[in-house]
TIDREN-469888 format. One record per residue (C-alpha): y, z, x. Coordinates in pm, 1 decimal, padded with zeros to 6 digits. Last residue first. Layout:
BEGIN
[marfi [Y; Z; X]] ...
***
This chain:
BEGIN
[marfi [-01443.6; 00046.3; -01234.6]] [marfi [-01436.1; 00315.4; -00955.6]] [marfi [-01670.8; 00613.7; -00995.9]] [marfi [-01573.6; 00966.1; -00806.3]] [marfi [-01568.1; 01106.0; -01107.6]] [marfi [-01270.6; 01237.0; -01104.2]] [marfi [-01069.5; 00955.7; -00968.5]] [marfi [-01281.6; 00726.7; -01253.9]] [marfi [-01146.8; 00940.7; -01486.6]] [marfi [-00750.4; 00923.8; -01426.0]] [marfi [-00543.7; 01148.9; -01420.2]] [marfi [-00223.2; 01161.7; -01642.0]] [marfi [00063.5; 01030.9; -01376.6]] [marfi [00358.1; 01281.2; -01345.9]] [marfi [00688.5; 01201.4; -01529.5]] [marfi [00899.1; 00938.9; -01316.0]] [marfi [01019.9; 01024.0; -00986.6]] [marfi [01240.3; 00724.4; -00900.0]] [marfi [01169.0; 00543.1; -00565.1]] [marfi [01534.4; 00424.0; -00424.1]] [marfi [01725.1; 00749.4; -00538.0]] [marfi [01859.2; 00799.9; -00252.9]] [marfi [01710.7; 01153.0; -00162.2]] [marfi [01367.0; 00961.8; -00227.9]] [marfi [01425.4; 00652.6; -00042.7]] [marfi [01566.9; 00874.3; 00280.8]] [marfi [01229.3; 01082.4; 00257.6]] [marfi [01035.2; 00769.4; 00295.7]] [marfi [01219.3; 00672.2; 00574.7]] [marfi [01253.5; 00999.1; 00766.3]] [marfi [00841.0; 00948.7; 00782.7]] [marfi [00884.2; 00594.9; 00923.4]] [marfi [01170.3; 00716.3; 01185.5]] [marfi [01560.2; 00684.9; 01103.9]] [marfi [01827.2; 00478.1; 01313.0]] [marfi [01870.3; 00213.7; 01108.2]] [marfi [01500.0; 00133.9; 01123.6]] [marfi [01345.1; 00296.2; 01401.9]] [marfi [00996.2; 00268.0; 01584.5]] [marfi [00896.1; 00559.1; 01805.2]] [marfi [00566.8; 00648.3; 01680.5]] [marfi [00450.0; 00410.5; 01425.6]] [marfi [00214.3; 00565.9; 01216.0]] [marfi [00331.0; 00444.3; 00883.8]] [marfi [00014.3; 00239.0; 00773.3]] [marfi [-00157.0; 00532.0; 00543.7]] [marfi [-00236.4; 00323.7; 00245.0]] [marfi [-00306.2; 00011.1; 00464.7]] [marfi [-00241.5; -00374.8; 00276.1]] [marfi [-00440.4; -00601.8; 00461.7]] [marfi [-00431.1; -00941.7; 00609.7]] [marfi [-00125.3; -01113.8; 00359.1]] [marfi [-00051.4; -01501.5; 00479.6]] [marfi [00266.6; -01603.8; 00660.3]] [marfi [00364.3; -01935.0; 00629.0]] [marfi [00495.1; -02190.5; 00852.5]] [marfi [00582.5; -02013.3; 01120.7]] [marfi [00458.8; -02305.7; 01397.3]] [marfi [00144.8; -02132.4; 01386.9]] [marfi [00091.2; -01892.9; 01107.6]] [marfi [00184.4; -01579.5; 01063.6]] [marfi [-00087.6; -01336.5; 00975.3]] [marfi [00089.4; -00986.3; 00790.8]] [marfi [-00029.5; -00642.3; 00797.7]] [marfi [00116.6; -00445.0; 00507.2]] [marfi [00165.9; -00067.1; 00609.5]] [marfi [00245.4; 00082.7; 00248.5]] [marfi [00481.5; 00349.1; 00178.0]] [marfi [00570.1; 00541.7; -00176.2]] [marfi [00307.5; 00453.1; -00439.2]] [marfi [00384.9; 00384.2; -00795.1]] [marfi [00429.1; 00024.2; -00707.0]] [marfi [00084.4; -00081.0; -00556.5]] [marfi [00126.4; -00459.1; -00636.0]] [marfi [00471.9; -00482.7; -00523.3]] [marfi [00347.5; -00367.4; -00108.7]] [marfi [00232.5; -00713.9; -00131.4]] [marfi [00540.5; -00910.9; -00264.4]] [marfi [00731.7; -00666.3; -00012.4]] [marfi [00505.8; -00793.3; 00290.8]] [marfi [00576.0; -01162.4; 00134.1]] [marfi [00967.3; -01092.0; 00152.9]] [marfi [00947.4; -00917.4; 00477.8]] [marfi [00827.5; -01249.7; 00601.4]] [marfi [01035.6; -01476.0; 00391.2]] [marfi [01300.2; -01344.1; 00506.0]] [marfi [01205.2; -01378.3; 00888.8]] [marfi [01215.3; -01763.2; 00796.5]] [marfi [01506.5; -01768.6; 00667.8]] [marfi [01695.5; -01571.0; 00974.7]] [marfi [01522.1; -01749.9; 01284.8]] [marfi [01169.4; -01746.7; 01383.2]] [marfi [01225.5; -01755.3; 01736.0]] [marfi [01525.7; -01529.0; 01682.2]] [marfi [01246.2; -01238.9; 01490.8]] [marfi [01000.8; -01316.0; 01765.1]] [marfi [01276.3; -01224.4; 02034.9]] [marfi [01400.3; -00949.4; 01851.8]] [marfi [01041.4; -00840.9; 01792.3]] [marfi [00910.6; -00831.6; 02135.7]] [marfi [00522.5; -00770.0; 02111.1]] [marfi [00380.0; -00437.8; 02083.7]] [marfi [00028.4; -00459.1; 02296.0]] [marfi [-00310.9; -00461.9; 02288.4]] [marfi [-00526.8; -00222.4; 02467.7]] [marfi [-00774.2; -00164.0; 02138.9]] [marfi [-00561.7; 00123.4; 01927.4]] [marfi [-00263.7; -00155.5; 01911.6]] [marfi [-00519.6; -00350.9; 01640.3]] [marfi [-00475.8; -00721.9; 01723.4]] [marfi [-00796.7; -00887.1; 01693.1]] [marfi [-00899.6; -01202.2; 01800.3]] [marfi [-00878.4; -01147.6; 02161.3]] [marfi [-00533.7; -01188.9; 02383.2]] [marfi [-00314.6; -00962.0; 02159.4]] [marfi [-00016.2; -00912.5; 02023.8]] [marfi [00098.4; -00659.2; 01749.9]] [marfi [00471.5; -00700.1; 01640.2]] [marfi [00580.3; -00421.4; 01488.3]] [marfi [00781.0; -00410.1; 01162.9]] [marfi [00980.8; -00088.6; 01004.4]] [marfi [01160.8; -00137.9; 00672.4]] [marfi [01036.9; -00358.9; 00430.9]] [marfi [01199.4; -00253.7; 00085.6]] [marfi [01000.2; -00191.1; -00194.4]] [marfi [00987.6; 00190.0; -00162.9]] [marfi [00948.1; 00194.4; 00172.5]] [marfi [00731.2; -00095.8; 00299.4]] [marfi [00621.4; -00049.8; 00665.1]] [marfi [00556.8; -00441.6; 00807.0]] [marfi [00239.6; -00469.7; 01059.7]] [marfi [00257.9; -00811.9; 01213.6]] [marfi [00046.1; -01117.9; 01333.4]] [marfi [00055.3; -01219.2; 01747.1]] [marfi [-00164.2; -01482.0; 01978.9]] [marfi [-00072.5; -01412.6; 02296.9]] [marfi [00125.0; -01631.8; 02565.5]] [marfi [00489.1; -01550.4; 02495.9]] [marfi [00419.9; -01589.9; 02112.1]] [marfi [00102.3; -01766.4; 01975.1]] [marfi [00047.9; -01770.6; 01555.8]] [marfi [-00279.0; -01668.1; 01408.9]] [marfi [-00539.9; -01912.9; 01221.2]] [marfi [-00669.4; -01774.8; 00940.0]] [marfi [-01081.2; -01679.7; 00930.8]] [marfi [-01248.4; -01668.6; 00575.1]] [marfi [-01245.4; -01357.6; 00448.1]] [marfi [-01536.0; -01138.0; 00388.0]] [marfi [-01546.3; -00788.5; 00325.5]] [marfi [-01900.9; -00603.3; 00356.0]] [marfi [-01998.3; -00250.6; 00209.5]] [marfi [-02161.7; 00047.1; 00369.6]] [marfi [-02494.3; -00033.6; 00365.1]] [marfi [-02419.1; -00400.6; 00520.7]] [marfi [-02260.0; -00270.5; 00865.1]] [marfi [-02606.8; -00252.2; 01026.9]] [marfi [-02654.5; -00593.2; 00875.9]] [marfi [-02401.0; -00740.5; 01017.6]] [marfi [-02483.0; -00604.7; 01394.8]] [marfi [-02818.6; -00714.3; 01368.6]] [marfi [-02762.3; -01038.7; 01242.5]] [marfi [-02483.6; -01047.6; 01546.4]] [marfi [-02759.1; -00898.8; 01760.0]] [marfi [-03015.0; -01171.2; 01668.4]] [marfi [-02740.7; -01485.2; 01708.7]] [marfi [-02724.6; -01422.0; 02042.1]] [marfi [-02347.1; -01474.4; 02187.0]] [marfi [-02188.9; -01154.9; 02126.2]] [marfi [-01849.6; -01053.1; 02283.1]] [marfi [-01734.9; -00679.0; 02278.6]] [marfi [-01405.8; -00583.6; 02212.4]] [marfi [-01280.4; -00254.0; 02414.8]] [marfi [-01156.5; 00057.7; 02199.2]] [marfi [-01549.1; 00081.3; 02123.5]] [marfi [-01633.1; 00183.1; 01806.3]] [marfi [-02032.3; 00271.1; 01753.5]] [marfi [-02261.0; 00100.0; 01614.9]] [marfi [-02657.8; 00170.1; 01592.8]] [marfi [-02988.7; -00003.7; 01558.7]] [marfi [-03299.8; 00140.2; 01482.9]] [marfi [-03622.4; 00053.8; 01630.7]] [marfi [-03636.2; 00197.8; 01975.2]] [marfi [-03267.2; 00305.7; 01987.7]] [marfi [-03068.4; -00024.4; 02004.2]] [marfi [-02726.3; -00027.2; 02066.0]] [marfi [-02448.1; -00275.4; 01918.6]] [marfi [-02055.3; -00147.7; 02042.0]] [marfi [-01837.6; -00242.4; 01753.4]] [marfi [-01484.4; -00373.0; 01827.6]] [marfi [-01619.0; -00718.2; 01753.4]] [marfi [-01607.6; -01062.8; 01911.6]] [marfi [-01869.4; -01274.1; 01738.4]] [marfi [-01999.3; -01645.3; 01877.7]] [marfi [-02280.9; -01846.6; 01730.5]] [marfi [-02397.6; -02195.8; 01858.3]] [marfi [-02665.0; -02301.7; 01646.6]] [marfi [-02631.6; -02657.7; 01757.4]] [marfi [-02313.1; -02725.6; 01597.0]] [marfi [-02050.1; -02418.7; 01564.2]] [marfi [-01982.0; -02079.9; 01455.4]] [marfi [-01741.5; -01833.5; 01450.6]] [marfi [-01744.8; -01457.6; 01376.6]] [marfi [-01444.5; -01197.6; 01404.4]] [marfi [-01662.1; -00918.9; 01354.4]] [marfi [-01496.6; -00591.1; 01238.4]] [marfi [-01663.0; -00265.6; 01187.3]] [marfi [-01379.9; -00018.9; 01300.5]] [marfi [-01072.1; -00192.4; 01313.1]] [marfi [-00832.2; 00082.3; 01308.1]] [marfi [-00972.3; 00146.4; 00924.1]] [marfi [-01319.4; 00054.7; 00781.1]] [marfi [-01362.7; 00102.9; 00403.7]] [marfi [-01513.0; -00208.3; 00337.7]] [marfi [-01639.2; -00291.1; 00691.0]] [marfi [-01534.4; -00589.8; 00762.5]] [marfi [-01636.1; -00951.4; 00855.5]] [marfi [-01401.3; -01215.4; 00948.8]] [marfi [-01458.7; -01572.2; 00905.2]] [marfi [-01519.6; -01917.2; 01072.7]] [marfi [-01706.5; -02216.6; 01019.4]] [marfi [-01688.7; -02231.1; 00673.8]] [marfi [-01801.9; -02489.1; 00441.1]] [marfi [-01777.3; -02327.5; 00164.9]] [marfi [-02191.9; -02333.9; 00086.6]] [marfi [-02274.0; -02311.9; 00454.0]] [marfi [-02032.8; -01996.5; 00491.4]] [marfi [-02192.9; -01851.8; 00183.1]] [marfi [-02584.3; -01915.8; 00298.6]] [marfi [-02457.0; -01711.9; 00649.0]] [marfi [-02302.4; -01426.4; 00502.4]] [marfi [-02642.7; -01390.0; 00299.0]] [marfi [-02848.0; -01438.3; 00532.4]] [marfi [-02621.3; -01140.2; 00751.3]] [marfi [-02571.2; -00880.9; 00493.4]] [marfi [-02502.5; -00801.5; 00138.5]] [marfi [-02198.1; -01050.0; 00060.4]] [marfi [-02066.3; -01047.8; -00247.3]] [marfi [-01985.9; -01373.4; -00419.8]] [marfi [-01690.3; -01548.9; -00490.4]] [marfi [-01605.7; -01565.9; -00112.1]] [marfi [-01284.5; -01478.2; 00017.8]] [marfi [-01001.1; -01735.4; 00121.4]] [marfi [-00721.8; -01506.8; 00287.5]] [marfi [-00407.0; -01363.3; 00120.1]] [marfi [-00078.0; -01528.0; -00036.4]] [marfi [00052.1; -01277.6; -00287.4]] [marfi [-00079.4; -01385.5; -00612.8]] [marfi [-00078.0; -01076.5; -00828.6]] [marfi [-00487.6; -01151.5; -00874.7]] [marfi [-00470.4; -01235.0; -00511.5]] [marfi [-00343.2; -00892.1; -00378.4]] [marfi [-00547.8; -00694.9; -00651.7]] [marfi [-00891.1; -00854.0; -00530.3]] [marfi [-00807.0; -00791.7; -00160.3]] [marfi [-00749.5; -00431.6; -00266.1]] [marfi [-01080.2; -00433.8; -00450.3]] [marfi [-01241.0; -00555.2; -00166.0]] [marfi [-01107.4; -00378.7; 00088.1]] [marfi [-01154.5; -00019.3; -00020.7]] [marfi [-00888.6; 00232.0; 00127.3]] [marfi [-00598.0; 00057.8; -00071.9]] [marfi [-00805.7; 00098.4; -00433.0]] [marfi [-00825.9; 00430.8; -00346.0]] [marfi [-00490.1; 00507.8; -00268.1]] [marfi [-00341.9; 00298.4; -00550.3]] [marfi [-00569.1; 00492.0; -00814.9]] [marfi [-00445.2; 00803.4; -00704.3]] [marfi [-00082.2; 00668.6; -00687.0]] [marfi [00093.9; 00784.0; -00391.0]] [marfi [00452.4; 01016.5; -00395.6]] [marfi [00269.6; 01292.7; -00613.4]] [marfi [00507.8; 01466.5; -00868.1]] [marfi [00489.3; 01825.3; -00950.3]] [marfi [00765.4; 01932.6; -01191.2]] [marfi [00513.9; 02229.7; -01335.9]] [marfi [00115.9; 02206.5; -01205.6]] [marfi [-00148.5; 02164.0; -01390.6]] [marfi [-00088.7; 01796.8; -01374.0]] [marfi [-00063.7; 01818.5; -00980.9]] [marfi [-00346.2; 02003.9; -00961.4]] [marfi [-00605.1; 01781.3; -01158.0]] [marfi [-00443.1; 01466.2; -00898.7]] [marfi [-00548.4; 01671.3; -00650.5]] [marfi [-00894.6; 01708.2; -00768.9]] [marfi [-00895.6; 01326.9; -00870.8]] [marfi [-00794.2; 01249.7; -00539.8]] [marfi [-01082.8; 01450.1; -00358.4]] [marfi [-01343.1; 01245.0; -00570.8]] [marfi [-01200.2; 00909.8; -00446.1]] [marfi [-01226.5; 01020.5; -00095.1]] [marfi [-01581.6; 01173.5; -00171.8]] [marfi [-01660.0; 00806.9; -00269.6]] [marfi [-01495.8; 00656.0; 00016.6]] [marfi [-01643.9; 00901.1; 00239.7]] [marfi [-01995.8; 00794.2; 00140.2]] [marfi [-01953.8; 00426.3; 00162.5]] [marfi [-01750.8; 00461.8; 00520.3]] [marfi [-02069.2; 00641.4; 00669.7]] [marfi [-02156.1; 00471.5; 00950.3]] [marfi [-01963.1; 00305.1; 01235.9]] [marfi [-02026.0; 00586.1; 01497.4]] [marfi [-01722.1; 00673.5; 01723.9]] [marfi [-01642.3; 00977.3; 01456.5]] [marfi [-02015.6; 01123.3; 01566.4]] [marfi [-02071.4; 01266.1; 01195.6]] [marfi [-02050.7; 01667.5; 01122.7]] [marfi [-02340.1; 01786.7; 00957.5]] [marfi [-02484.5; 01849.7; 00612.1]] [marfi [-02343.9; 01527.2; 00507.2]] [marfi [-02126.7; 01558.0; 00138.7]] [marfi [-01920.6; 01246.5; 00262.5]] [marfi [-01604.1; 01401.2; 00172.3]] [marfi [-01703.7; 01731.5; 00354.9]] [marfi [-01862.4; 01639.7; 00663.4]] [marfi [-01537.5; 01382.9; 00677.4]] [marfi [-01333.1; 01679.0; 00705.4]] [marfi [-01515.9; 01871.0; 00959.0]] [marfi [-01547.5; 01576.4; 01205.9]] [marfi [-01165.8; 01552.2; 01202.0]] [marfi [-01008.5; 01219.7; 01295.1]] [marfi [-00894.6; 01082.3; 00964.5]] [marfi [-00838.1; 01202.0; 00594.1]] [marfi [-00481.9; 01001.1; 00624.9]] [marfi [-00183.2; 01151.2; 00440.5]] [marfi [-00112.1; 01225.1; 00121.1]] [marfi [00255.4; 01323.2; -00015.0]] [marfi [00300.4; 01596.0; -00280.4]] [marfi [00593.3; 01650.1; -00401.2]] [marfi [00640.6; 02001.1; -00530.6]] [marfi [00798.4; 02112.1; -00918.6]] [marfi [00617.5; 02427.4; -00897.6]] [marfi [00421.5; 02523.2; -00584.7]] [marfi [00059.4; 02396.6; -00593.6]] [marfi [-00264.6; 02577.7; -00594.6]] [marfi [-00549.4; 02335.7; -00513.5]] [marfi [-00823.1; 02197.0; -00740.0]] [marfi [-01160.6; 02374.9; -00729.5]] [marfi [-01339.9; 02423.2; -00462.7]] [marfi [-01737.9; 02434.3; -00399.1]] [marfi [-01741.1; 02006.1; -00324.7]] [marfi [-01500.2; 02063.6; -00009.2]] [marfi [-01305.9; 01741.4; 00027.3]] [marfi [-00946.1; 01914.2; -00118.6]] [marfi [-00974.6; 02232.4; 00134.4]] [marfi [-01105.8; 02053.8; 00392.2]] [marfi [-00810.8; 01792.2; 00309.8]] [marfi [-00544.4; 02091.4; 00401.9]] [marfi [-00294.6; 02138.5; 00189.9]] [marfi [00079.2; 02164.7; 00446.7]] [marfi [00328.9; 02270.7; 00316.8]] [marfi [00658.9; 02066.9; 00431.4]] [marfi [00865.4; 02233.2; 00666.3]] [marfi [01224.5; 02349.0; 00492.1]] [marfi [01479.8; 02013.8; 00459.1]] [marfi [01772.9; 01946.6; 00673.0]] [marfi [01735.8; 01605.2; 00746.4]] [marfi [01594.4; 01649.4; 01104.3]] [marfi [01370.0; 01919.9; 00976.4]] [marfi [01186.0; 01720.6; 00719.6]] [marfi [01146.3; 01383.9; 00935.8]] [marfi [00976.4; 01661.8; 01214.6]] [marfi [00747.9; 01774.8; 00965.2]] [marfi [00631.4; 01453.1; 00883.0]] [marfi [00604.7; 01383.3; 01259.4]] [marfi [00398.0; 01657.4; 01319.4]] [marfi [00190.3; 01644.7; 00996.6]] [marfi [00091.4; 01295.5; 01125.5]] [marfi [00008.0; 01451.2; 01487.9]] [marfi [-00303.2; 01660.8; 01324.1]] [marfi [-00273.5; 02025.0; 01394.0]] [marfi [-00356.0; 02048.6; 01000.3]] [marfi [-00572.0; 01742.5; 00875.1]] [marfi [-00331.8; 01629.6; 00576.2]] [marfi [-00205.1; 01668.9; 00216.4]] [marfi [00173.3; 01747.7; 00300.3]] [marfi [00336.3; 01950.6; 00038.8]] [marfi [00719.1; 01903.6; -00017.9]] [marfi [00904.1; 02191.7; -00208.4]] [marfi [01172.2; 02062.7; -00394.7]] [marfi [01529.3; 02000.3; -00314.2]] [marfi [01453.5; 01696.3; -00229.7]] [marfi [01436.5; 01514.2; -00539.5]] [marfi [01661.7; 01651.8; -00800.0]] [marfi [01906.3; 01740.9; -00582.7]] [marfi [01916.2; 01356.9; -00519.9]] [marfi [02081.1; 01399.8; -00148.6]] [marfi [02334.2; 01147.7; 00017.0]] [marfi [02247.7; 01145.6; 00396.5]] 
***
């Protein structure tokens, strides 16, 4: 590999959970092209409210990684006096907001800081980790993305009285900070009052409350008073509403895409197949065969794929990597724009030209492909902790 002297011979820092298997991998990228282990800032450290911004080394790039999987950390950026049950759907709302806050602190550093770049936008990340306003930036650029409606929805009436008023049958319902499909309901409905919801979120009733938690197996719901339920459980957090696309079938599974952008350039793609509306690998489903989807699809058509994944990925431009999940449509003719993920590049063994997701980014940096430009003044709202 050509190195920018300029780029990698600095000091990477890795804002992550340490022991987690993302810093493992980024670590590994480092060492395989040469590079000192990247330091690793630990989010307890960013998320906890008594701290002040982080010591950096001078002139590091600083590359965030997911929050995720660590009881401790989400304590923290939800400002909870305990540790939350991860399985529980709860709580996105409040770590969104101490998410946001987090940023602005390491944003703070990397200002103070001498030659420090970071490799994500603030203002990118956080727009990425809430669906609606990422859905909003997608279709303002006009990259192709699911009907949503006008209004917000607060909880099940009022999913129901917008559905009547577009005439939809069908939609999706997420949790607007949900990741790995936590929170979805993949809701149809039909004459009669039939009402059907596949969701990854396990309903249980404790006397009078009602609880979620994530279940790595679907669950089915036929009665229309636990899918209220269910809805309106999520409701406190947030709701995202889209109005259901049709997926393509391939080899007897319906199938959509997750496409790693590298500084504009799609680079990884897995196909995700599945036999229940939702695709996430996390829930049993499986990596389709992309050669074979890729010939099915033939050259042109594949283009336009990665081309509408890099359209996507174009409307966060000062950030390094995107995951960009990507519903083809039956037949392949078109290919419509799910969700853009800020931390989408955990693909374990997936290569492109012979280099993993993490060496990826680090390749686009030695070669130049994402320019470091002077370091981003910080924003307010990151500080605050208010988005506009």
């Amino acid at each position: 590999m050509s190195r920018d002297r300029s780029a990698l011979d600095r000091p990477l820092v890795a804002v992550c959970v340490p022991g987690n298997r993302r810093l493992a991998l980024f670590t590994e990228a480092a060492r395989a092209t040469g590079l000192p282990d990247p330091v690793p800032l630990d989010w307890r450290e960013l998320a906890d409210p008594a701290a002040g911004p982080p010591a950096l080394p001078e002139g590091a790039l600083v590359r965030v990684d997911s929050a995720g999987e660590d009881a401790p950390t989400a304590r923290l950026l939800r400002g909870w006096r305990h540790d939350p049950d991860l399985h529980r759907v709860e709580g996105g709302a409040d770590q969104h907001r101490g998410f946001v806050h987090a940023l602005g602190k390491l944003s703070q550093a990397v200002a103070a800081t001498p030659g420090a770049h970071l490799l994500q936008d603030v203002d990118d990340l956080a727009d990425l980790c809430d669906k609606r306003r990422c859905h909003a930036r997608l279709n303002a650029a006009g990259v192709p993305v699911a009907p949503a409606p006008p209004e917000r929805v607060t909880g099940y009436d009022s999913l129901r009285e917008a559905m009547a008023g577009l005439g939809w049958r069908r939609v999706f319902v997420k949790s607007a900070h949900g990741s790995s499909a936590s929170g979805v309901v993949a809701l149809a409905t039909a004459p009669g009052g039939r009402i059907r919801a596949v969701t990854s979120a396990h309903l249980v009733r404790d006397g009078g409350s009602v609880k979620l938690y994530n279940s790595l197996r679907p669950f089915t719901y036929t009665d229309e008073a636990d899918v209220a339920a269910i809805v309106d459980a999520l409701a406190p957090d947030g709701l995202h509403v889209e109005r259901w696309v049709p997926k393509a079938g391939f080899q007897g599974r319906v199938i959509d895409l997750r496409v790693l952008v590298v500084a504009g350039r799609a680079t990884h793609a897995v196909v995700r197949s599945s036999r229940s509306p939702m695709t996430n690998l996390h829930l049993g489903n499986a990596r389709g065969d992309l050669a074979a989807l890729r010939e099915s699809m033939g050259p042109r058509t594949w283009r336009a794929a990665t081309a509408t994944a890099e359209a996507a990925a174009g409307v966060f431009p000062r950030t390094l990597h995107t995951g960009v999940d990507l519903l083809v449509s039956p037949g392949w003719r078109g290919f419509t724009v799910c969700e853009v993920n800020a931390f989408g590049d955990l693909l374990p063994g997936v290569l492109h030209e012979g280099r993993s997701t993490q060496a990826e980014q680090l390749h686009a940096l030695a070669t130049g492909r994402f320019p470091l430009s002077a370091p981003h003044p910080t924003p307010v709202h990151a500080l605050s902790g208010e988005r506009p």
